[in-house]
N, C-alpha and C positions, 0 to 999 in steps of 0.2 A: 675168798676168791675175789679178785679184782675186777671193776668193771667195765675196764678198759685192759687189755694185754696188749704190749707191743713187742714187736719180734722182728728180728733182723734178719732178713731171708740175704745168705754166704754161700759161694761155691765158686771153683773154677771156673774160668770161661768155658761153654759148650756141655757140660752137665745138665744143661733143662731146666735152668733156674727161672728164667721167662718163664716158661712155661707151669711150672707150678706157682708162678706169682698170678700168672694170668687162673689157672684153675680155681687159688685159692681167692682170689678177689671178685671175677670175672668182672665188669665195664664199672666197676665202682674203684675206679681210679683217679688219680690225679697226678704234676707232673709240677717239679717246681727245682729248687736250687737249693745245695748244703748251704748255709749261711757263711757268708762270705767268701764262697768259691760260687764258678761257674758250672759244676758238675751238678747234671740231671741227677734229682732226685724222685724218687720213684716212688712211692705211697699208695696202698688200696687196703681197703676196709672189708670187713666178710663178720659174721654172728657165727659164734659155737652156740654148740646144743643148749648149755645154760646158760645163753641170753650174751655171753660178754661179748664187749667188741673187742675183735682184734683186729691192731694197725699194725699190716706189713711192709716195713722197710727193703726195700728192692737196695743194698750196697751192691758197688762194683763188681763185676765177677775179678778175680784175683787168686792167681796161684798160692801165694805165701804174703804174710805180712811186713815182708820185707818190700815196699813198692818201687818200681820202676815208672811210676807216674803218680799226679795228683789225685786221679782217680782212686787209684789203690791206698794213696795216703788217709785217703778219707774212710776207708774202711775199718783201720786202725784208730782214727782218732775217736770213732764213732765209738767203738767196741770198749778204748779205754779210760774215755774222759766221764766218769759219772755227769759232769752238766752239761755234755750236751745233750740237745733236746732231743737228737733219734737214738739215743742211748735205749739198749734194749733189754726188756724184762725176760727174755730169753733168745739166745740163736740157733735158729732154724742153719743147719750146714745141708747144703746138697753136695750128694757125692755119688759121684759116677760108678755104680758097682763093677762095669769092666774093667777101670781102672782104678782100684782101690788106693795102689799104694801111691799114687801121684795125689789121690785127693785128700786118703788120710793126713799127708802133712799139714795143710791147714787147718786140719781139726786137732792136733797137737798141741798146735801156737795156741789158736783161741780157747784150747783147753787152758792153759798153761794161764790164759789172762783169769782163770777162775770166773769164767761167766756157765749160765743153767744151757747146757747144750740138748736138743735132739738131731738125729743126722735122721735126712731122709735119703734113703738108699735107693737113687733114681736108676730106669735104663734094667733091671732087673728081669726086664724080657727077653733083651737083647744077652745077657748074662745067662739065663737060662738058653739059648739061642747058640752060643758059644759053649756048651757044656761046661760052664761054671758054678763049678756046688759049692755057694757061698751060706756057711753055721749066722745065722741071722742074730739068733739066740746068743751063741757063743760072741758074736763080736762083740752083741751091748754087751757082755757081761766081761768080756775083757776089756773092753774101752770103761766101762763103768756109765752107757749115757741110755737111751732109747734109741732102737734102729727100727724105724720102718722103713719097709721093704716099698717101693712104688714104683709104676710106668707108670709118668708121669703124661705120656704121647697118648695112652688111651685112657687114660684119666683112673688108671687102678690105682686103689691105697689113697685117694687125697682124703675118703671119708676117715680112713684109718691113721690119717697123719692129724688131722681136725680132734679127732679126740687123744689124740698123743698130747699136741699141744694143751690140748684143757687139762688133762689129767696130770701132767708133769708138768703145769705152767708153773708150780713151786715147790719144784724139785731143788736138790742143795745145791752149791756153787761147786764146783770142778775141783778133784784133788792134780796135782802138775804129772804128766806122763813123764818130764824127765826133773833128773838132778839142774835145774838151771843156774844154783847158786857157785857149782864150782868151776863156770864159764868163767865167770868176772867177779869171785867173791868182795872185792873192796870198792870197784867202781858201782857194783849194784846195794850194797848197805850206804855207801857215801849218795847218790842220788835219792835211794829210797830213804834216807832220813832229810835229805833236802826240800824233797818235793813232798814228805809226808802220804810214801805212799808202802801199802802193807804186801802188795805183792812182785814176788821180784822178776817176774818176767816183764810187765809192765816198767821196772824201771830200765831193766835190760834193752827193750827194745825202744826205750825213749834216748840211750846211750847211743843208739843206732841210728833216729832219724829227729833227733831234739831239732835239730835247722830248716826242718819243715812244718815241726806242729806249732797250730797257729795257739793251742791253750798254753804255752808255755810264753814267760815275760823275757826281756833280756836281759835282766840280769842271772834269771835262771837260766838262760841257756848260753852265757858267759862261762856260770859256776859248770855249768857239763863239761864245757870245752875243758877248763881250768881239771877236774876231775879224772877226764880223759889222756890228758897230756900228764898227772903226777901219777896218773896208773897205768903209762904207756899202753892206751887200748887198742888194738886192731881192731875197725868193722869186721873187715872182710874173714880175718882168722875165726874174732868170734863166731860168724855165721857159718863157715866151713865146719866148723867145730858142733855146733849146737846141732845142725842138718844133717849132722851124721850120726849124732845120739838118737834123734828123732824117725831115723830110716831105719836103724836097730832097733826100736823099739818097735816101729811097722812090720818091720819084717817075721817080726818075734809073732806077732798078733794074728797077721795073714797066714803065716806057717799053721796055725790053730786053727783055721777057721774057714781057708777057701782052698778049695781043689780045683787041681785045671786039668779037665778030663782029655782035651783036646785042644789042638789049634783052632783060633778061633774063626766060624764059618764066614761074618759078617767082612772081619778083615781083607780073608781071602777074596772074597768077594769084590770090595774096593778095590782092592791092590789092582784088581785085572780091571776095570773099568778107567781105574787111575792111566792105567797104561799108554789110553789112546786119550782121556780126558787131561791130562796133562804134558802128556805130550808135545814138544819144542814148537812141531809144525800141526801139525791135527787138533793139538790143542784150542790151537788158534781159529782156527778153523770152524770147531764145533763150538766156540762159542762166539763166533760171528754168526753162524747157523743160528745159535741162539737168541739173541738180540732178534735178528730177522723175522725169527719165529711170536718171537714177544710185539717187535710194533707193527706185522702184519695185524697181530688177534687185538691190537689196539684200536689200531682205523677197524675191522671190520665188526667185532662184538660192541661198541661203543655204538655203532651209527643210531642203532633205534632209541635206546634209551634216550640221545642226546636232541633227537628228535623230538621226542615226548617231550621232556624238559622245554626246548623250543618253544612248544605249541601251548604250554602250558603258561607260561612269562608273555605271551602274543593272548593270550586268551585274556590272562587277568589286567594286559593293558586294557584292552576293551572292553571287560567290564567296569575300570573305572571312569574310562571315559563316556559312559554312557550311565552311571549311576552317579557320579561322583558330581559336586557343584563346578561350574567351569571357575578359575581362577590360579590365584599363584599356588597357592597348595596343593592341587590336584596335580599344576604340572609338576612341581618337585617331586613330588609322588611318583609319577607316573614317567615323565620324562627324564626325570633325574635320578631317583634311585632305586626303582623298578628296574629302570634299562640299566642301570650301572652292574647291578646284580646279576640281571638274565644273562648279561655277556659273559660271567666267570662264572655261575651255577651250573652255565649248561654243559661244561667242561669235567665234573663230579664223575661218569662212569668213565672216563681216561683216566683222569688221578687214580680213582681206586683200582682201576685193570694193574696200574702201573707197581704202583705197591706192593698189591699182590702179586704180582709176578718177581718181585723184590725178596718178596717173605719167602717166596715159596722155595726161588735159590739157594739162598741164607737158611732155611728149613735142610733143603735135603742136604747139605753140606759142599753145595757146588762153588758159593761163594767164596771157600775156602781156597780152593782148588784155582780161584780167578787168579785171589792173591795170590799164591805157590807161580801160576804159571808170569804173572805181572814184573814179579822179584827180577827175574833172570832179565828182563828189558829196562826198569828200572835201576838197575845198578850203572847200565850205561849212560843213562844221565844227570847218576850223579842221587841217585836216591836209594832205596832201597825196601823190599814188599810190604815194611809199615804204613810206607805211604801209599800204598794201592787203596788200603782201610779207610781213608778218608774221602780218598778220589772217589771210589764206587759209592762210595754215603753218598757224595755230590751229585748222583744221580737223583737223590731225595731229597736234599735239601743243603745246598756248603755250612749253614752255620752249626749245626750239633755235627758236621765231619770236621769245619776247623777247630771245634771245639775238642775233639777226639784226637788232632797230633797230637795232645801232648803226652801220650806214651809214645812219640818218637823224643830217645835223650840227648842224638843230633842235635845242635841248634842252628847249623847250615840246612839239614835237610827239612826240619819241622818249619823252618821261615820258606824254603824253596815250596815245600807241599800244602801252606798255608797262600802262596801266592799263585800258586797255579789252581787248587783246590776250585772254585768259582768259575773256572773255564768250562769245566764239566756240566755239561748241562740239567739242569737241575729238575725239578716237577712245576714250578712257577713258570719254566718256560714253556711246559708243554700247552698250555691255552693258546697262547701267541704261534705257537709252533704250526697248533692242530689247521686253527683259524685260518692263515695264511696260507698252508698248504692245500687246504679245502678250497680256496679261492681260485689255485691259478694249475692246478695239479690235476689233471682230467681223473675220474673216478674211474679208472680200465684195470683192466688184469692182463698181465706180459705175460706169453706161457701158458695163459688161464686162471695161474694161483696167486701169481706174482701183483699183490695189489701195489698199481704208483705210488699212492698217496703213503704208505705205509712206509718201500721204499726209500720216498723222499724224507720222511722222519725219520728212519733207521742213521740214514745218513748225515744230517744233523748231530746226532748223537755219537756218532763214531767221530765225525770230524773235529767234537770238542773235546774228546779223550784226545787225540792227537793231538791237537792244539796245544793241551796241557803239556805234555810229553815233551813236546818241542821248546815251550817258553821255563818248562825245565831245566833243557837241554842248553839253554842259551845261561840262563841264572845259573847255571852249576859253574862257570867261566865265571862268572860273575861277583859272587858270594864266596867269598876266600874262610877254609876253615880245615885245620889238619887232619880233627879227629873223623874217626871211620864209625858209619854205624853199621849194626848187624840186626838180621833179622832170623828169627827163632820160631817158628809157627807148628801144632799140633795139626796134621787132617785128618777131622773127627772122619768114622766110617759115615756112607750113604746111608741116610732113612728115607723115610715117607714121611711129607710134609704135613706138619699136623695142622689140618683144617681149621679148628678150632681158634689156634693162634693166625692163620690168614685170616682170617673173618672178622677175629680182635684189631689186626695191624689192619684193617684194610677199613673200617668202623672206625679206627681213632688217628688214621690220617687224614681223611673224607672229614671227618669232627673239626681236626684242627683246621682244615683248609675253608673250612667253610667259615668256622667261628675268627681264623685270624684276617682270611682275606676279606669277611664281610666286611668286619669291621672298617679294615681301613679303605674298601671301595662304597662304603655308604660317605662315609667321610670323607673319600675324594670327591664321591658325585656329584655331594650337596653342594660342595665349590662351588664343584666345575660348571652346576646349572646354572651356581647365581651370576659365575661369569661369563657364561654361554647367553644369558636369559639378558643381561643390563647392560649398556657401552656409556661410552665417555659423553660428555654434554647431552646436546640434541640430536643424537644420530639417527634413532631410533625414530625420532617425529616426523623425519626429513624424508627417510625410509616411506611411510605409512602417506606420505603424503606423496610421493613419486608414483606409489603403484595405485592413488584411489584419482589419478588424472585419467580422463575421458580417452587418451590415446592410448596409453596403456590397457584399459578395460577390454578396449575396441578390437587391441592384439592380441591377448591373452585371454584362456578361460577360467572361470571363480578358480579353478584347483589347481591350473598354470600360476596363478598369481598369488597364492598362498604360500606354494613351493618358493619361489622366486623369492616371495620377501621374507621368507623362515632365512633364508639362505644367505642375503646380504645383511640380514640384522646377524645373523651368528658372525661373519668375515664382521664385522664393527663392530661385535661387542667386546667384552676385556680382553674374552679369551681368545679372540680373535684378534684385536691390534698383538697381544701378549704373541701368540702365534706368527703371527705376519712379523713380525722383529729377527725371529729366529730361521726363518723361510727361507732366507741366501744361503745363510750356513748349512743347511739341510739338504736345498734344494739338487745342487750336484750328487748325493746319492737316492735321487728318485720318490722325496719326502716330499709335499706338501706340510702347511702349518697345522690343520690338525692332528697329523702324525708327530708332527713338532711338541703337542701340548700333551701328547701321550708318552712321549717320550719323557718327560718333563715327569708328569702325573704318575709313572711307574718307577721312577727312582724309590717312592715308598716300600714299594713292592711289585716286581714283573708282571704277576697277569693282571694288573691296574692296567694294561694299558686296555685288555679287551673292555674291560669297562666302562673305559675314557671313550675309546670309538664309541662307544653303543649310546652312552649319554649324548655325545659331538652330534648321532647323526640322528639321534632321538628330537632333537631342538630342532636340528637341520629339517626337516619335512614338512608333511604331510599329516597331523595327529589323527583323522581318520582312517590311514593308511596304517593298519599296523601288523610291520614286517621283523624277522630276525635280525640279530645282527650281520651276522652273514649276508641276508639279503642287500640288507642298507649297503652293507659296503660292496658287494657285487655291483651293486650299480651306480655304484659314486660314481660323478663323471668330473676330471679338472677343469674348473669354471672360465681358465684363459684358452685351452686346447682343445675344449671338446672329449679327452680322450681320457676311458679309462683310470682312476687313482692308481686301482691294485692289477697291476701288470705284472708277470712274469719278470722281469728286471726287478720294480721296485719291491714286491712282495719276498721274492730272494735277498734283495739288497735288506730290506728290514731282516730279516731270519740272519744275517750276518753279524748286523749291528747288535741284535739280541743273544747272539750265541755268546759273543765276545767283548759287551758292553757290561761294567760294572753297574747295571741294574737295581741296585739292591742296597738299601741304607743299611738293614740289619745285618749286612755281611760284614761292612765298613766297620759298623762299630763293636762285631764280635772279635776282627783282626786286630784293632787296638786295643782291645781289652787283654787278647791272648797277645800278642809280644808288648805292649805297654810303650808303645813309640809309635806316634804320631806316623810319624814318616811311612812306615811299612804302607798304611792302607792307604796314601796320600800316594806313594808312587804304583800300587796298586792299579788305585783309578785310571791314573795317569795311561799307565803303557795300555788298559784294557781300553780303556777309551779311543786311544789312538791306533790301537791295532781292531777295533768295531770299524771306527771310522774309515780305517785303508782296505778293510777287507769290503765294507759295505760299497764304496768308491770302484775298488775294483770290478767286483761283480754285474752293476749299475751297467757302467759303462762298456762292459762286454755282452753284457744281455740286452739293453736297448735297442 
């Protein structure tokens, strides 16, 4: 026995493959890239009874090994190239037992590669549920693999799948469920003696997709073309051909082995929920109701915890300012990335609300149903329900959604869905979002239940799905391309959302947000103190010497004149001249320069900018005084007007800029990387910049 086993956990989309990924690993995971593609690779580690480790390979969910994206490409290359490195010492198949004969096809192919199979036979409750009397027994023993039987939702059979694996971890290689060699008998002997490979499905399906796999050289995949062309091969005939040997030999199997005593309860069930849930007009309807429901329980379950958090970042300022030695250190510390932190930590029980209530859609199968109902408005401008799958990710984050067109085969519609994707308002915006609205959005209930502030973020969110839709609608004009795409989608029936996986998704988006945002807001902080903290020449001297004059003293008291000179040393220090440079440009939609240097400062990353204020106005004070950031900025007041910074106009007019402002380095550089031409994320910027800027202009100016 090995002491290490690795196993490639395969199945269709929506069979519970997460979900027994998550079972079989639980938070001992990690999250990284196939080598040399951009597609998330999934890895978690778990101990069987004797001692080994197993590393679980999360591949693609995917129908058949036939891919309709890169995604799916990777699934195949994984399963048939011996060196690469997720190459597996056995495959784990999950397969849906209400829908046998759709999932048995992919355990055919991957039989056929001769790899050590077990299928775990997920949903088994649901199956019993539907009076489905499925020979468990009889299938392994017609399939010739291991079948255990699991709900994977209440966590039945994972013990029972854990010693499958150990006990069959060297179990034989696969005899082929069909004849594959009288498919293509001279094109698959002519490759398999080229490439030196001993099985023939393996060369068959390299005969199929040789102009994608990256282990193949050019001149071997010259000699295929050359192969294919003196053996007149058809893809498409082949796989018509092959998918129909493979569905008779399913059919043969299931005829053995599963009884359908009844229409199934669960189906019925949906269909009538489906009825009003997708629905042309209700639809729409109910899931505006939805949204509503989701950022009322936002603003209102978030407020205490973020409180606590508050007091807690205000507490530990003043402990170190009262333990801590006075000097430059303690204020980087304390002024600069203390305060850079507090202002994006305290935002932690909104992210996670937000997620969760993410998971828990995508859980009960409602997510599905958004697409379905998406498709029918999307095709009028020019898209079609694939790209709904990205848009909605967009609510999480645009870069793993632009990373996901590329199962749209459109290349008008995956450039249009990859350019609007970013409109959507994402989870990086909600700090800026929450912040803002707190500020100028009175805390009332319309009605009694109807919270403002919730309201006014609902609305945010919906006006940047339109947004998208629109700069669509204009790009569909725009973007010249003949071909038509289509959209093909299964709607799994409703469950009950499994807790387990909220709890997982909602603990490893709170994880990354903390571990990625920290990062790059401790390292903006440190900057921004040392620019916040030093200015040009002698400014500073000039300062110190202005406010320690007899006349001054006389007007002002010791804690008047502390304030006073925090404040004209931050306006002359770097980031202040740096700030005052940019102040004209800005100034017409309701900015000051320190929203200038936030603006600046969050190109890294969006909720850099709460950071930036909190450092800005952490320097700016009082260091005996110590307030939230919320506070600080409640009471900023503009230094030439007397009045107000964060007003109803400007605090609006920022939440426009940010809705529709390219924000975001790591977006830029995932949209070059995914079309590979400059220009896309270059004119990208371009129009989001200018449509921030006309939308922020406008607002401004009507709201003053």
């Amino acid at each position: 026995m090995k002491d290490r086993l690795r196993i490639a956990l395969v199945g269709n989309p929506n069979t519970g493959k997460s979900t027994i990924f998550n079972a079989l690993t639980g938070l001992n995971q990690k999250v990284g890239n196939f080598p040399g593609v951009t597609v998330d690779k999934k890895i978690g580690f778990s101990k069987l009874a004797n001692n080994t480790t197993l590393e679980v390979v999360d591949l693609p969910g995917t129908y058949s090994l036939y891919p309709k994206s890169v995604d799916e490409t990777i699934v195949f290359e994984v399963l048939s190239d011996k060196n690469n490195p997720s190459h597996p010492d056995l495959v784990l198949i999950v397969a849906d037992a209400t829908n046998l004969k759709r999932n048995l096809l992919l355990y055919t192919q991957i039989a056929d590669l001769g790899l050590p199979i077990i299928i775990a036979l997920n949903m088994m409750d649901l199956a019993a549920k539907s009076n489905m009397d499925i020979d468990v027994d009889g299938l392994a023993k017609r399939l010739n693999v291991p079948v255990v039987p699991i709900a994977a939702r209440k966590t039945q059979g994972i013990e029972e799948l854990k010693k499958a694996i150990q006990y069959h971890s060297n179990q034989p290689f696969q005899t082929p469920t069909i004849d594959i060699e009288i498919i293509a008998p001279d094109l698959i002997k002519s490759i398999s003696e080229e490439l030196n490979i001993d099985n023939p499905y393996v060369a068959l399906q390299i005969a199929h997709q040789y102009q994608n796999l990256r282990y193949l050289t050019k001149a071997q995949i010259s000699q295929i073309e050359t192969f294919e062309k003196q053996y007149d091969f058809h893809s498409q005939k082949s796989q018509a051909a092959e998918t129909i040997a493979r569905y008779n030999f399913i059919n043969d199997v299931l005829l053995d082995t599963v009884k359908y005593n009844s229409v199934a309860l669960e189906e019925n069930i949906s269909n009538k929920i489906d009825h009003y849930l997708t629905h042309k007009i209700w639809g729409f309807v109910i899931f505006i109701a939805i949204l509503f429901a989701i950022f009322q329980s936002i603003f209102a379950w978030s407020e205490y915890p973020m409180f606590l958090i508050e007091n807690v970042f205000v507490w530990l300022a003043e402990v170190g300012h009262r333990y801590l030695p006075e000097g430059v250190l303690t204020n980087l510390l304390i002024d600069g990335v203390l305060a850079g932190l507090s202002g994006v930590m305290v935002f932690i029980p909104q992210i996670a609300l937000l997620f969760a209530f993410i998971s828990i859609l995508e859980d009960t199968g409602y997510m599905s149903r958004v697409t379905f109902m998406m498709d029918r408005l999307m095709r009028k401008v020019g898209l079609n329900g694939k790209s709904v799958v990205p848009m909605i990710g967009g609510l999480a984050c645009a870069v793993p959604s632009i990373m996901s067109t590329r199962t749209i085969e459109n290349w008008k519609e995956r450039i249009i869905t990859i350019m609007v994707t970013p409109l959507v308002s994402c989870s990086a915006r909600l700090p800026i979002y929450t912040l803002l609205i707190s500020l100028v959005v009175p805390k009332i209930y319309v009605l009694g239940f109807i919270n403002l502030q919730g309201l006014a973020l609902m609305s945010l969110y919906v006006m940047s799905i339109i947004a998208a839709i629109l700069v669509a609608w204009v790009m569909k004009g725009i973007i010249k391309s003949k071909a038509k795409g289509y959209f093909i989608m299964e709607l799994p029936v409703y469950r009950m959302p499994r807790w387990n996986n909220v709890g997982i998704t909602m603990f490893e988006s709170v994880r990354t947000f903390v571990t990625q945002a920290g990062k790059v807001i401790i390292a903006v902080s440190i900057v921004l103190w040392v620019l916040a903290s030093y200015g040009p020449s002698n400014r500073f001297e000039k300062i110190d010497e202005k406010y320690n004059s007899p006349s001054l003293l006389k007007k002002y008291s010791s804690v008047e004149i502390v304030r006073l000179k925090a404040s004209e040393k931050l306006e002359n220090s770097y980031a202040g001249v740096l700030g005052k440079s940019i102040e004209p440009s800005i100034k017409p939609l309701g900015f000051d320069w320190k929203i200038g240097i936030a603006l600046i400062t969050s190109f890294a990353a969006r909720e850099v900018f709460v950071g930036t204020m909190a450092t800005l106005y952490s320097v700016d004070g009082d260091a005996t005084k110590m307030e939230s950031v919320r506070e600080k900025m409640a009471g900023a007041k503009n230094t030439q007007t007397g009045l107000p910074v964060f007003t109803v106009a400007s605090a609006f007019s920022l939440m426009m800029f940010y809705a529709f402002a390219m924000q975001c380095m790591s977006t830029m550089a995932v949209v070059y990387r995914e079309t590979k031409n400059i220009k896309w994320p270059l004119i990208q910027f371009a129009y989001m910049l200018v449509l921030a800027y006309v939308a922020s202009f406008i607002v401004y100016q009507l709201l003053k």
